[in-house]
C-alpha positions as CSV (number, residue, x, y, z in Angstrom):
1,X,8.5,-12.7,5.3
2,X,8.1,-14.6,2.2
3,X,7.8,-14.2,-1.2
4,X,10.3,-11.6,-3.2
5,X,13.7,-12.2,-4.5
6,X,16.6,-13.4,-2.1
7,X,18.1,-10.2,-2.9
8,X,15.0,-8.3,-1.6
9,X,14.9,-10.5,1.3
10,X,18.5,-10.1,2.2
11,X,18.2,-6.0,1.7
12,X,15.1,-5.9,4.0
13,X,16.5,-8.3,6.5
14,X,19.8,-5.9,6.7
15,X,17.6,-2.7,7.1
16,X,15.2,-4.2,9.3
17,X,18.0,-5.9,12.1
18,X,20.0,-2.5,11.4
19,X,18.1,0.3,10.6
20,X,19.7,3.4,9.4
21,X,18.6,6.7,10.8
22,X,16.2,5.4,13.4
23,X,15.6,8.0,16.0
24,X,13.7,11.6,16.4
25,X,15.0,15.0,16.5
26,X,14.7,17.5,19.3
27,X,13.4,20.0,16.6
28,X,12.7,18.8,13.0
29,X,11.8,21.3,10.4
30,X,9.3,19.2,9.0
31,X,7.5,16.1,10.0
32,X,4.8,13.8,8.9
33,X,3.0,10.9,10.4
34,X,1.9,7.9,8.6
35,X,-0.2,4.4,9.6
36,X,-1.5,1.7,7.2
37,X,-4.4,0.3,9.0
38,X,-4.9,-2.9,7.4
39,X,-1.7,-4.1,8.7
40,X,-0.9,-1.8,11.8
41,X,2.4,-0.1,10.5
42,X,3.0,2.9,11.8
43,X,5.9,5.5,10.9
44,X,6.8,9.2,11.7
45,X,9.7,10.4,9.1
46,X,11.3,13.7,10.5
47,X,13.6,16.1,8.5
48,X,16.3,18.7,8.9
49,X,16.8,21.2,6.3
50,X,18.8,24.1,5.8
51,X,18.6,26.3,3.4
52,X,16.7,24.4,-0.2
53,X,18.9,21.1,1.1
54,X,17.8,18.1,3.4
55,X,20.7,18.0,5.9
56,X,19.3,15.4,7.5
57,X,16.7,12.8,7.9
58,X,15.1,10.3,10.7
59,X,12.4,7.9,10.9
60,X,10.7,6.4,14.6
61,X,8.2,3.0,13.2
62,X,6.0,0.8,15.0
63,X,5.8,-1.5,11.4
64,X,6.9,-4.8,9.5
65,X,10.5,-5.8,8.4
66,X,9.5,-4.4,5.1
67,X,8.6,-1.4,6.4
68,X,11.2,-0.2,9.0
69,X,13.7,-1.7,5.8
70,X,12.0,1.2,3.8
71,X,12.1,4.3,5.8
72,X,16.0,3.0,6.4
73,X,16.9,3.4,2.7
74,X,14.8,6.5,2.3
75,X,16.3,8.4,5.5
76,X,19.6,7.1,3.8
77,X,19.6,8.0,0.7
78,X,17.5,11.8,0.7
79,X,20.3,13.2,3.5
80,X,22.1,16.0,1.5
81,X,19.5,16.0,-1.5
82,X,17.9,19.7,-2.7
83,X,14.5,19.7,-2.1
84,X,13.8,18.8,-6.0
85,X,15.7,16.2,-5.8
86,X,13.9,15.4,-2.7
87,X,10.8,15.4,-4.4
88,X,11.2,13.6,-6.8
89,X,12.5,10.2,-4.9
90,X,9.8,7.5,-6.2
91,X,8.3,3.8,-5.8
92,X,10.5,2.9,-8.7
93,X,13.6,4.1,-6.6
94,X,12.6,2.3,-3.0
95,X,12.4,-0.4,-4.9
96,X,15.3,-0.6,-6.3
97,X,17.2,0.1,-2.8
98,X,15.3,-3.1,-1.7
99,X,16.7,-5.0,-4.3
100,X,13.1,-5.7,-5.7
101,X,9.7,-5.4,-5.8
102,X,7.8,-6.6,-2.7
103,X,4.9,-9.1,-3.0
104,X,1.8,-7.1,-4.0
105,X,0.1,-7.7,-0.7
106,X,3.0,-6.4,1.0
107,X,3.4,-2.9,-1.6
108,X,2.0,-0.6,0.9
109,X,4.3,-1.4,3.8
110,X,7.5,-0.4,1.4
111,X,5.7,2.6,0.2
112,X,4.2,3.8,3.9
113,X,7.4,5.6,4.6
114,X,7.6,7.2,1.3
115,X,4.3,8.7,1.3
116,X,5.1,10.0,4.5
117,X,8.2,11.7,3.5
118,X,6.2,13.2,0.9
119,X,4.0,14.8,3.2
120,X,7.1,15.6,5.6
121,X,8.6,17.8,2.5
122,X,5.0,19.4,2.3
123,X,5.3,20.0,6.0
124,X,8.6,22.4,5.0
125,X,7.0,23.8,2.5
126,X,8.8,21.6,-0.7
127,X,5.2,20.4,-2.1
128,X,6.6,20.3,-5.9
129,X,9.8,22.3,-6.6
């Protein structure tokens, strides 16, 4: 991986070798697949919610450092969030759990799993609350 801050590279590095949240449920409520085809990353984010609240949150990827590094701090940080506050979890935020910006080549492998968390909240019906 190159390019970045240290600080980015040390957060991914972390994520990547020890990945929060990595796994699949039995039964999500809601799930989502997504796949970036110019580089081959793959992820599936699943999610448990009860109620208006996400009580929990998994992710399964076939993807980069920077990648696998994102869906870890997403899965981490959306567990006990309302939907709204679900929702609204951005670029600006991923990024700033990664400790920085990624190189610009490299933008769509941090935001892969966030777009398909997006579409995992659609899947539970939490399309813009």
């Amino acid at each position: 991986m190159s390019g970045g801050s240290s600080a980015f590279r040390a957060a991914v590095l972390e994520h990547f070798r020890r990945p929060r949240n990595r796994g699949a449920f039995d039964a999500p409520s809601g799930q989502a697949d997504g796949a970036n085809p110019l580089c081959g990353d793959r992820v599936r984010v699943q999610l448990v919610v009860e109620g208006s609240v996400v009580t929990d949150a998994r992710f399964t990827a076939d993807a980069c450092a920077i990648c696998v590094a994102a869906a870890s701090v997403l899965t981490d940080h959306v567990r006990g969030l309302s939907l709204g506050e679900a929702v609204a979890v951005d670029a600006t935020w991923v990024f700033g759990a990664l400790e920085g910006e990624p190189p610009s080549a490299r933008r769509r492998c941090a935001l892969l799993p966030l777009d398909t968390f997006k579409r995992a909240l659609v899947a539970v019906g939490a399309s813009g609350r």
